[in-house]
N, C-alpha and C positions, 0 to 999 in steps of 0.2 A: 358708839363711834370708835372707828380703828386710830392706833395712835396716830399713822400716816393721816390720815384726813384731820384729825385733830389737831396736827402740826402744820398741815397747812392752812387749816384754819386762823392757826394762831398768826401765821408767817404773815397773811394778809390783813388781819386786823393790824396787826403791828407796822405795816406798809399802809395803811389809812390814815392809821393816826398820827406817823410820820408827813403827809404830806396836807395834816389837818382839814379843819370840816370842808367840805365843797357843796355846793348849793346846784339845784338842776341848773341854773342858767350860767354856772361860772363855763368862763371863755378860755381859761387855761387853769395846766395845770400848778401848782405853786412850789414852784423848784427850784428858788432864788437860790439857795445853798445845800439844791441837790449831790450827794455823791455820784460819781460815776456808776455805780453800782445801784442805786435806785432808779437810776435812769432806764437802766438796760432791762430791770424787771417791770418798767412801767409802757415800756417796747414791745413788751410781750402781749397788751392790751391796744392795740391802734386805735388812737379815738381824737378828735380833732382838737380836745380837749389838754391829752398827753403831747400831741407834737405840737400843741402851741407853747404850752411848758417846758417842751424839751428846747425850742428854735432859741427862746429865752435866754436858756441855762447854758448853749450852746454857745449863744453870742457874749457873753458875761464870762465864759472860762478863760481859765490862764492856759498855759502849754500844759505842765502838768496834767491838769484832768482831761484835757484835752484826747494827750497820749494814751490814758487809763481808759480813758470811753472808748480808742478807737481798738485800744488793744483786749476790750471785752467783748470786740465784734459790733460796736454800736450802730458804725457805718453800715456793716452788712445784713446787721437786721434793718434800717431804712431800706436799703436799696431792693432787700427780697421784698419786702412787704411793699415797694411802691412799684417791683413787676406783678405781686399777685393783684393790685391794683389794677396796675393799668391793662392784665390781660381777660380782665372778667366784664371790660368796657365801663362805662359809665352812663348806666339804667337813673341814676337819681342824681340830686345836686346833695346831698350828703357824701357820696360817692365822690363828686367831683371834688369838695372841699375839702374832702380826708386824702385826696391824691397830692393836695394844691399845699398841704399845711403838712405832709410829711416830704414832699419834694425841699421847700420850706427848710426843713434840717437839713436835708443833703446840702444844702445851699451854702447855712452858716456851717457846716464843717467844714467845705471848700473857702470858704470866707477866711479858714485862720492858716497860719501857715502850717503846723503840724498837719491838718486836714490835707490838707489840696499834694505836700513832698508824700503823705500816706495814699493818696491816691495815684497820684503820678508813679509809684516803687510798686502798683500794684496794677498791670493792664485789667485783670477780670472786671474791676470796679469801675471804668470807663464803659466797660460793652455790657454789663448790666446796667448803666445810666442810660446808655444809648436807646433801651430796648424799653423805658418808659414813654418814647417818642409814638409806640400802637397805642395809641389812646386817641380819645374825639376832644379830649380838655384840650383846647388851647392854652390855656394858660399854664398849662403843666409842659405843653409842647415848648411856647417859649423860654420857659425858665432853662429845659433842655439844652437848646440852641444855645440859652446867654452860658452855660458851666462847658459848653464843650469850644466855644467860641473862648472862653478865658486859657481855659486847658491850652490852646492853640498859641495864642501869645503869651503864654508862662512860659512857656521850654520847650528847647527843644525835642525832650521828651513827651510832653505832653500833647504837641502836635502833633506826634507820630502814634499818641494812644487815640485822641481825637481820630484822626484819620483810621484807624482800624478798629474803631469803634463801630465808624460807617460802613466800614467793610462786613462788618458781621454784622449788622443792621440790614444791609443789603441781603447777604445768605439767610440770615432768618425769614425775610419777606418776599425772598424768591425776586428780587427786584434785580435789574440789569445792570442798574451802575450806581456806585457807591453813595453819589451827590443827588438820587434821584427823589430820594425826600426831601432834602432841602426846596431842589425847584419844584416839585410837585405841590409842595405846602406854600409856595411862593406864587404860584398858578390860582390855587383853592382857595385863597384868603382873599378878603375885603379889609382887615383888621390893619388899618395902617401900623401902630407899636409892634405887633407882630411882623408884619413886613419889614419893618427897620431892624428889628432882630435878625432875620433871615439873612438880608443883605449884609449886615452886622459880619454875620456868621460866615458867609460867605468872605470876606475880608478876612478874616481872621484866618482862614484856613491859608488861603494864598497868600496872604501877608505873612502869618506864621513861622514860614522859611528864610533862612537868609540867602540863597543860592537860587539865584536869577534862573537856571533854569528848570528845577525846581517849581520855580512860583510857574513860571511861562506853561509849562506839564497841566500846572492845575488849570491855572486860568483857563487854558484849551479845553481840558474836562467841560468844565462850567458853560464855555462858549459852547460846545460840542452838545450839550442840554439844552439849545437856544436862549442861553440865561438874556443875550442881547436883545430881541426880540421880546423876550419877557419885558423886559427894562424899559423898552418903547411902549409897550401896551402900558407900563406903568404910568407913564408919564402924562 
């Protein structure tokens, strides 16, 4: 055995037995007083196992590790690994659940404040969230809508990463107008929770603004996509 294979041999036995024994059925990983640094090598394995362990560890930090994890790239390993998710579709309900429980992290990062000023100082990490929205998972689509719908009422910066998020959602999919996944998934669903999200979301963009016309711009947008008519068919 070459000493390189040897050493990482060791690297990872020594990473097992840091995060002690595990049994085929455990439900997450055991990360109560994970380091920022074990985390990020336990990211390099995607398994719905690790990011339930991670979502954990994430919700339970202080700022401190907080800032340590995101400045080891922890975020942009979630966010890469939940586009090569969502761009391969979802063939299995493992598939779905590994989408659904690493979105899940992104979640509680945004949950803390270091998270969400690290996102908002940073547009790439917005139109990479946006672009988990090409999936068939609902329930990884609404989680979308609820972190880009917060982004919108945080700040004013965040509304304006929100809002060009959509923009480059829309260029990726070759779509006409910015807001057209919103109503098109507002059209396609049955799932009332999801519908309230949408609607949600839609509020939040046009509320987001303080300048009357501003909001009046969007609103039209939205009208201009017959969201009123949707609205009636709703009802």
């Amino acid at each position: 055995m070459s000493l390189k294979k040897e050493g990482a041999q060791k690297k990872w036995v020594a990473l097992k037995e840091k995060l002690g024994p595990q049994d085929s059925d455990q439900t997450e990983a055991n990360l109560e007083n994970a380091e920022p640094e074990l985390c990020i090598r336990l990211l390099q394995i995607p398994s719905v196992v690790n990011y339930s362990g991670l979502k954990k560890r994430l919700e339970s930090s202080d700022d401190n590790w907080m800032v340590q994890f995101l400045e080891l790239c922890g975020l942009d390993l979630l966010l890469e690994a939940l586009d090569r998710l969502s761009g391969r579709g979802v063939s299995k309900i493992s598939d779905a659940l590994l989408q659904l429980t690493c979105i899940n992290c992104v979640r509680a990062v945004m949950n803390s404040h270091q998270g969400i000023e690290y996102i908002v100082s940073n547009e790439g990490y917005v139109r990479k969230l946006s672009q988990a929205l090409d999936t068939s998972n609902v329930m990884v689509k609404k989680q979308v809508f609820e972190l880009l719908a917060a982004l919108c009422i945080y700040s004013v910066d965040g509304h304006a990463l929100a809002l060009d998020a959509l923009d480059h959602y829309k260029t990726v999919k070759n779509q006409q107008y910015r807001f057209s996944v919103i109503l098109n998934e507002l059209l396609a669903t049955d799932n009332v929770p999801y519908m309230i999200t949408l609607l949600s979301a839609i509020n939040a963009v046009i509320l987001g603004t303080e300048e009357l016309r501003a909001r009046t711009q969007l609103r039209n947008e939205f009208i201009g996509l017959q969201l009123l008519d949707i609205l009636t068919k709703l009802r």
